[in-house]
C-alpha positions as CSV (number, residue, x, y, z in Angstrom):
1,X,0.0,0.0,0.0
2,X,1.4,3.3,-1.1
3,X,1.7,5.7,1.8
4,X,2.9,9.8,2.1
5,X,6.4,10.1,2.7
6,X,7.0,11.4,5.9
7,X,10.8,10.5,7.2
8,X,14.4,9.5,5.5
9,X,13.6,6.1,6.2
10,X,10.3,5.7,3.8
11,X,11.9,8.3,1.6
12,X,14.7,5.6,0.8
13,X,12.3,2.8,1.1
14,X,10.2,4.5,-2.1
15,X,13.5,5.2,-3.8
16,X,14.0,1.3,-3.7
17,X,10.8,0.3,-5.3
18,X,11.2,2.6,-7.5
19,X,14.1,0.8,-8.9
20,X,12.2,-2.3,-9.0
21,X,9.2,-0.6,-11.0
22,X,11.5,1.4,-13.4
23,X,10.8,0.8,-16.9
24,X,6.8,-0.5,-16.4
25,X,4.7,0.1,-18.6
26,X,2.3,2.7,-18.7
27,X,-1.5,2.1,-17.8
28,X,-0.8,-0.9,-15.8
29,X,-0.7,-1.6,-12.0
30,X,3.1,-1.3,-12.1
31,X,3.2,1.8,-14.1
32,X,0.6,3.5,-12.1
33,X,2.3,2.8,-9.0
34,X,5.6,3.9,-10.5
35,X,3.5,7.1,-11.2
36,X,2.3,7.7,-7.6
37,X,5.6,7.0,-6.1
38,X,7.6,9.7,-8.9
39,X,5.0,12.5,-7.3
40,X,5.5,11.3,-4.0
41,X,9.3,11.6,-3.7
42,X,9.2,14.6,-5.6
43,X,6.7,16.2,-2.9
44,X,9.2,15.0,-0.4
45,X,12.5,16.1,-1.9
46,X,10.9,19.8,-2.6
47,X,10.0,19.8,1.2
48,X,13.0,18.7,2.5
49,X,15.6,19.3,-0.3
50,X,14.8,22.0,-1.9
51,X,17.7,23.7,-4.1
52,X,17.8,27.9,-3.7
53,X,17.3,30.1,-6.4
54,X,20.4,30.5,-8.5
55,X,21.8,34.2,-8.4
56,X,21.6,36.2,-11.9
57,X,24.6,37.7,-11.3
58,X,26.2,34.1,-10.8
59,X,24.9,32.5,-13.5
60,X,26.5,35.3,-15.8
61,X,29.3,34.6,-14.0
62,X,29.6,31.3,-15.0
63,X,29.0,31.2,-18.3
64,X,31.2,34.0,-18.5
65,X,33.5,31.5,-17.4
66,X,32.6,28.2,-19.4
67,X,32.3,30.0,-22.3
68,X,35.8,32.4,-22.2
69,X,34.0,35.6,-22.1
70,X,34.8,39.2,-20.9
71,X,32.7,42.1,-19.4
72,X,33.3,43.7,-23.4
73,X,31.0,40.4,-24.8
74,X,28.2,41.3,-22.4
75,X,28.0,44.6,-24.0
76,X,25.9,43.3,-26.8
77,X,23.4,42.2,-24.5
78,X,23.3,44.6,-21.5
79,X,24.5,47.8,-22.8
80,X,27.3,49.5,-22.5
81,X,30.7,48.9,-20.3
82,X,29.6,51.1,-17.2
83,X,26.0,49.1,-17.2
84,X,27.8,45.5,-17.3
85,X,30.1,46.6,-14.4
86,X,26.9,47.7,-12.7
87,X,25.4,45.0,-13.2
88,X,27.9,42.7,-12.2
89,X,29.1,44.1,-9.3
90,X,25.6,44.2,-7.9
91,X,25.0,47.8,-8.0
92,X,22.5,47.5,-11.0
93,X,19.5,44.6,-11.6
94,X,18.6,43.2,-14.6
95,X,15.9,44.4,-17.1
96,X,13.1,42.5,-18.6
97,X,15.0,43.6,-22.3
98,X,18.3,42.3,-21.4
99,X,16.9,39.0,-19.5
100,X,15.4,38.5,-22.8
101,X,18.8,39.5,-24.6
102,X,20.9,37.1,-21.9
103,X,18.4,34.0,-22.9
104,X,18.6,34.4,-26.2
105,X,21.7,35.4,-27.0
106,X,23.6,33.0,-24.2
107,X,21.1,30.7,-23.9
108,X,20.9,31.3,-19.9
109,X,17.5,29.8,-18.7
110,X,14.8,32.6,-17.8
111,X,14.9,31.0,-14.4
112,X,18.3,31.5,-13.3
113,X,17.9,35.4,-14.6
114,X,14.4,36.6,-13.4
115,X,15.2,35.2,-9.8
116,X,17.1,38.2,-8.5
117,X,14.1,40.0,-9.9
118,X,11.2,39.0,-7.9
């Protein structure tokens, strides 16, 4: 019998049956309980491991970094040197326009951009 997940212990105990279930096949007694277990743990995890926010200005930061560019390549999509600087040391937030210019230029998801901004 499927129950809430309240504590570590069933938490690890759905985790397991999980593992036996993956792969069955949808519409059947297996797959359904595979379904109800998937939106169990995830209720649980968001409750008790919930990830923070990622920081706009980090983000930048590290594609900046994967991707070998300087303050000067930002210019293109925030505007000009003394905005970027602003920007990235904190002292300025983003824009709707250069979100928008960030996602589709960089391809930086919307959510690690607009979360500084609420």
């Amino acid at each position: 019998m499927i129950k809430p997940i309240h504590d570590e212990e069933s938490y690890q105990k759905a985790l397991a049956r999980v593992e036996v279930l993956w792969g069955a096949k949808q519409n059947t007694s297996e797959g359904d309980e595979l379904d109800v277990l998937l939106v169990l743990i995830q209720a649980y995890e968001d409750k008790n491991y919930s990830i923070p926010a990622s920081d706009p200005v980090e983000a930048i930061m590290f594609l900046m970094d994967q991707k070998n560019l300087s303050r000067k390549d930002l210019e293109v999509y925030l505007g000009p040197k003394s905005r970027v600087g602003d920007i990235l040391n904190r002292k300025r937030h983003l824009t709707m326009r250069q979100i928008v210019n960030l996602h589709n230029g960089l391809h930086i998801p919307y959510e690690s951009l607009i979360s500084g901004c609420l």
